[in-house]
C-alpha positions as CSV (number, residue, x, y, z in Angstrom):
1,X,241.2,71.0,129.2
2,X,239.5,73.8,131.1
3,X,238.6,76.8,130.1
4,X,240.4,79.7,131.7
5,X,238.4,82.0,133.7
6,X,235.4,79.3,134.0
7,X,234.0,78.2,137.4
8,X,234.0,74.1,137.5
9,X,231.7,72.0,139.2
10,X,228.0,71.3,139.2
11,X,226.2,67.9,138.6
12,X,223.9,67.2,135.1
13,X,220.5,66.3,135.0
14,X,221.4,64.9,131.5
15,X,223.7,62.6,129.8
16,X,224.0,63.5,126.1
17,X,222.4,66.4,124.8
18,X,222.1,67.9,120.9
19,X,222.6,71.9,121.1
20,X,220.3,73.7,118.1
21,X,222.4,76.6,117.1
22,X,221.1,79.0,114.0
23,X,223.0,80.0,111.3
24,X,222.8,83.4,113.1
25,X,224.6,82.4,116.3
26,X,227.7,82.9,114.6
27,X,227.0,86.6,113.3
28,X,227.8,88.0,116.4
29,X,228.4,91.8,115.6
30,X,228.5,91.0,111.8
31,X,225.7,91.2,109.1
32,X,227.2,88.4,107.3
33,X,229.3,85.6,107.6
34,X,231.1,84.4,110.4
35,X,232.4,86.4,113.9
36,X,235.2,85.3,114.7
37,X,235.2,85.7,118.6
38,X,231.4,84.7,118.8
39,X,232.9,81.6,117.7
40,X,235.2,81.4,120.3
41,X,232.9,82.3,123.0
42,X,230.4,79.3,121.8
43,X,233.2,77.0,121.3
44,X,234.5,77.6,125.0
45,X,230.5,77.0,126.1
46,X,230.3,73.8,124.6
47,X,233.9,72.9,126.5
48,X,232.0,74.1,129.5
49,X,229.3,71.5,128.7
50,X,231.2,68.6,128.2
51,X,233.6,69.2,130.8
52,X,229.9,68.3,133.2
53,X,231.0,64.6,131.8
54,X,227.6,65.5,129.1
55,X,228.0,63.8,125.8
56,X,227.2,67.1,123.2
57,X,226.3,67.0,119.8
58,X,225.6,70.6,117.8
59,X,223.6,71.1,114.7
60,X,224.1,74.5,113.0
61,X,221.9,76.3,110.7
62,X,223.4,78.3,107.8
63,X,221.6,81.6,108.0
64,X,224.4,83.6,108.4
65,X,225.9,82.7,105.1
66,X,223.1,81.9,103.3
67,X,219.2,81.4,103.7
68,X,217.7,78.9,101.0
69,X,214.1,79.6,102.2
70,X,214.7,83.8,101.1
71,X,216.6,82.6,97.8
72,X,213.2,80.0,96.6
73,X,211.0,82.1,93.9
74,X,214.1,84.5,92.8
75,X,215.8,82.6,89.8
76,X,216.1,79.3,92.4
77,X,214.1,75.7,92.3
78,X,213.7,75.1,96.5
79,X,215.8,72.1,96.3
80,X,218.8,74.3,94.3
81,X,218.1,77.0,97.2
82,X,218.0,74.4,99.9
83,X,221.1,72.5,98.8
84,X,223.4,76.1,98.8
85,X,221.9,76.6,102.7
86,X,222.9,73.1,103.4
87,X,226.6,74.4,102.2
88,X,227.0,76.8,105.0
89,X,226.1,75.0,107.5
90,X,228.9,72.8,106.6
91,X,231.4,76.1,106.4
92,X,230.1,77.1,109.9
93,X,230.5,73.4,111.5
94,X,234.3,74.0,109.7
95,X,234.5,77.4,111.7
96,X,233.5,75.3,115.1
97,X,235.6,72.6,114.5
98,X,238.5,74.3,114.2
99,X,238.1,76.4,117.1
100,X,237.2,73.7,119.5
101,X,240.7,71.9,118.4
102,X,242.6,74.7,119.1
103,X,241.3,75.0,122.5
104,X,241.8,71.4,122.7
105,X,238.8,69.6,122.9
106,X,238.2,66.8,120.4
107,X,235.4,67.3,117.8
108,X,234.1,65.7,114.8
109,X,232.8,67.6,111.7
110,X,230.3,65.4,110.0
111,X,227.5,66.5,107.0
112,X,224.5,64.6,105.7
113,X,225.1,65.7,102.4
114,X,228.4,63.6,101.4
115,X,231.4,65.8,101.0
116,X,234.2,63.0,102.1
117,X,237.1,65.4,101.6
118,X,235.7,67.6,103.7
119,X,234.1,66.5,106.9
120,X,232.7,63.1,107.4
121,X,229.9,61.6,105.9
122,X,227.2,61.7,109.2
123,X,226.5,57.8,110.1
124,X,224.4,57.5,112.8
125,X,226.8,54.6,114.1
126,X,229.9,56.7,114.0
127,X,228.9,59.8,115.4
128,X,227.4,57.9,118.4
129,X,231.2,56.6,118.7
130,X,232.4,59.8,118.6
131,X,230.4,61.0,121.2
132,X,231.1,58.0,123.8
133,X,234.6,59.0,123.4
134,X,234.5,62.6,124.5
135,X,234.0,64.6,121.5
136,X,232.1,67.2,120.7
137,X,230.2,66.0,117.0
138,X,228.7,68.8,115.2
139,X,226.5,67.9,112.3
140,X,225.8,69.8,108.9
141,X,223.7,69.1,106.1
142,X,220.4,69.4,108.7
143,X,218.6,66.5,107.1
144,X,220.3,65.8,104.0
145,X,217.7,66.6,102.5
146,X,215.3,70.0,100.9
147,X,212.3,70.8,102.3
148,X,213.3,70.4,105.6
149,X,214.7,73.1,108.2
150,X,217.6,72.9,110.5
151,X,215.4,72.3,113.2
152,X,214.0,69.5,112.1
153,X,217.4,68.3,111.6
154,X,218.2,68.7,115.1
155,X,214.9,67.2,116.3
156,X,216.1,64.5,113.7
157,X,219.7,64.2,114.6
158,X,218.3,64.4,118.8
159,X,216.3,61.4,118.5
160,X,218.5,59.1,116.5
161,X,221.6,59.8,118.8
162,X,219.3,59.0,121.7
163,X,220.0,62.7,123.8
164,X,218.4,63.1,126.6
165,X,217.3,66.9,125.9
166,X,217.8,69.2,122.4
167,X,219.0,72.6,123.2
168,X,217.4,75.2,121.3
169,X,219.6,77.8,121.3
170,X,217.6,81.1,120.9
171,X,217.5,85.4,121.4
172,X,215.7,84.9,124.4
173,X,215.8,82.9,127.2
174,X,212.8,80.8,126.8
175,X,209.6,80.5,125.9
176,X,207.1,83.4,126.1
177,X,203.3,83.6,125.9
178,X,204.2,86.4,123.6
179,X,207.2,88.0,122.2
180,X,209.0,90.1,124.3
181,X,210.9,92.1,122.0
182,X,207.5,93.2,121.1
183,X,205.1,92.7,123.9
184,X,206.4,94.0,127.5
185,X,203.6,92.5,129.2
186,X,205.1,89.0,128.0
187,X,205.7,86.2,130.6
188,X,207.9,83.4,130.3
189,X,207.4,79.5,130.9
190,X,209.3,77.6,133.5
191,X,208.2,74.4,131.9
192,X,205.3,74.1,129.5
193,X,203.9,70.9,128.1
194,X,204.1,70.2,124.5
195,X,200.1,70.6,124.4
196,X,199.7,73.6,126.0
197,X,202.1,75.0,122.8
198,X,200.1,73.8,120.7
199,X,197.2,74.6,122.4
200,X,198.7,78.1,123.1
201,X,200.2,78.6,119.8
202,X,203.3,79.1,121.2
203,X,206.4,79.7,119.1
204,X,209.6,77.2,120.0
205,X,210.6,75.3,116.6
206,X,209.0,74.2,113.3
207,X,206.1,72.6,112.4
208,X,207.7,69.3,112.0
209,X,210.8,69.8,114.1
210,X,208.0,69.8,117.2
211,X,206.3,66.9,115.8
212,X,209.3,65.2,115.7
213,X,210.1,65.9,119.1
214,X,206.8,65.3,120.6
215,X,206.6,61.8,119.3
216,X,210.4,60.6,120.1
217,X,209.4,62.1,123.7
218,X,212.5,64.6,123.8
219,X,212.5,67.1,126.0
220,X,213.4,71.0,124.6
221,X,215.2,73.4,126.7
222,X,214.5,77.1,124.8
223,X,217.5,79.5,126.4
224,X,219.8,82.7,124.9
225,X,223.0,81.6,123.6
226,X,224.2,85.4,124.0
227,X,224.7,84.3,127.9
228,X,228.0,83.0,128.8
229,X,228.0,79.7,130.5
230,X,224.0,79.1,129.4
231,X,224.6,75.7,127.8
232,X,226.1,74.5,131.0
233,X,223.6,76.0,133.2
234,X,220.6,74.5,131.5
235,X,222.2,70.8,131.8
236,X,222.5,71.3,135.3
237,X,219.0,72.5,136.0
238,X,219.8,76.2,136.2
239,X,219.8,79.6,134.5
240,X,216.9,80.8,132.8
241,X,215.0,78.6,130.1
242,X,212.0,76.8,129.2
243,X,211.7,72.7,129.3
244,X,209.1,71.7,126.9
245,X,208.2,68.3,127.9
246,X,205.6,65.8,127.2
């Protein structure tokens, strides 16, 4: 199925590749909750993508309907808090789901906090199935586990499945040696190793979401998800974006 309005073609530098998306991806012009066409116009990205002949896997932060990490110290154990962020990440994989099938591309809802009635419990077995056959998985639940972030659940999720790349879906497109919503004089990375951001101090994920990353070997691509077609570009090599590699 193509998306209407979309330019075909174009070869991809990778095979299977995990898209990071926050929690706040899905705001669009809300404060809270879910927008209904930013859904839409992620959904028909992530076609886009797998329309290349990529395999794509998504993991989706929660931040829009709830943040765990604010809630800790204000009545709430961190595991308690945790647990009701790992709840909307499993409403927004719903929201995705649901879209993507409409538009008539395959996809699989899976958590990995169990909720069988739901979605399907994540198996790393199954959703590499899923994936070989053409649809788009899309994971909740980050690790299944508090104390971790979504991003470490995608760095996680990335290296189990065996991507070739993680996505991190971002506000800017790429990695900066400062932030330039704040700093004009800011300059961005083509490609940057993962010990010059360390060295650097350079902000692209987590603590242990970059550790993770660094030692499976998996590249990053940091672009803005606000760009139509970016997911698609930065598997073919092109747009603007950072690779983080080793």
């Amino acid at each position: 199925m193509s998306v209407a309005g979309k330019e075909r073609g174009g070869v991809p530098i990778f095979k299977r590749a995990l898209v990071k998306l926050s929690g706040e991806a899905m705001l669009g012009s809300e404060s809270f909750g879910i927008h209904q066409p930013t859904v839409r116009q992620i959904s028909e990205d992530l076609i886009e993508a797998a329309e290349l002949g990529v395999e794509i896997a998504v993991v989706v932060g929660g931040g829009n309907i709830f943040r765990g990490a604010q809630m800790h110290g204000m009545g709430l154990s961190r595991p308690a808090a945790d647990s009701m962020g790992m709840l909307g990440t499993v409403m927004n994989v719903i929201a995705l789901e649901a879209q993507l099938t409409s538009l008539g591309q395959p996809a699989r809802a899976m958590s990995g906090v169990a909720m069988p009635s739901v979605v399907e419990t994540y198996t790393r077995q199954q959703a590499a199935d899923h994936l070989s056959k053409g649809r788009i998985v899309l994971l909740a639940g980050g690790t299944g586990n508090p104390f971790f972030t979504t991003d470490t659940g995608g760095a996680l999720r990335a290296a189990e499945l065996e991507c070739d790349v993680l996505l991190k879906a971002t506000q800017v497109d790429g990695v900066y040696t400062a932030d330039p919503r704040k700093d004009p004089t800011a300059t961005r990375y083509e490609k940057v190793t993962f010990d010059e951001v360390i060295r650097n101090d350079l902000k692209v994920m987590d603590t242990a979401a970059f550790a993770l990353a660094r030692d499976a070997k998996l590249p990053i691509a940091v672009f803005a998800i606000q760009e139509r077609g970016s997911i698609a570009a930065v598997l073919q090599g092109k747009g603007r974006s950072t690779l983080v590699t080793v």
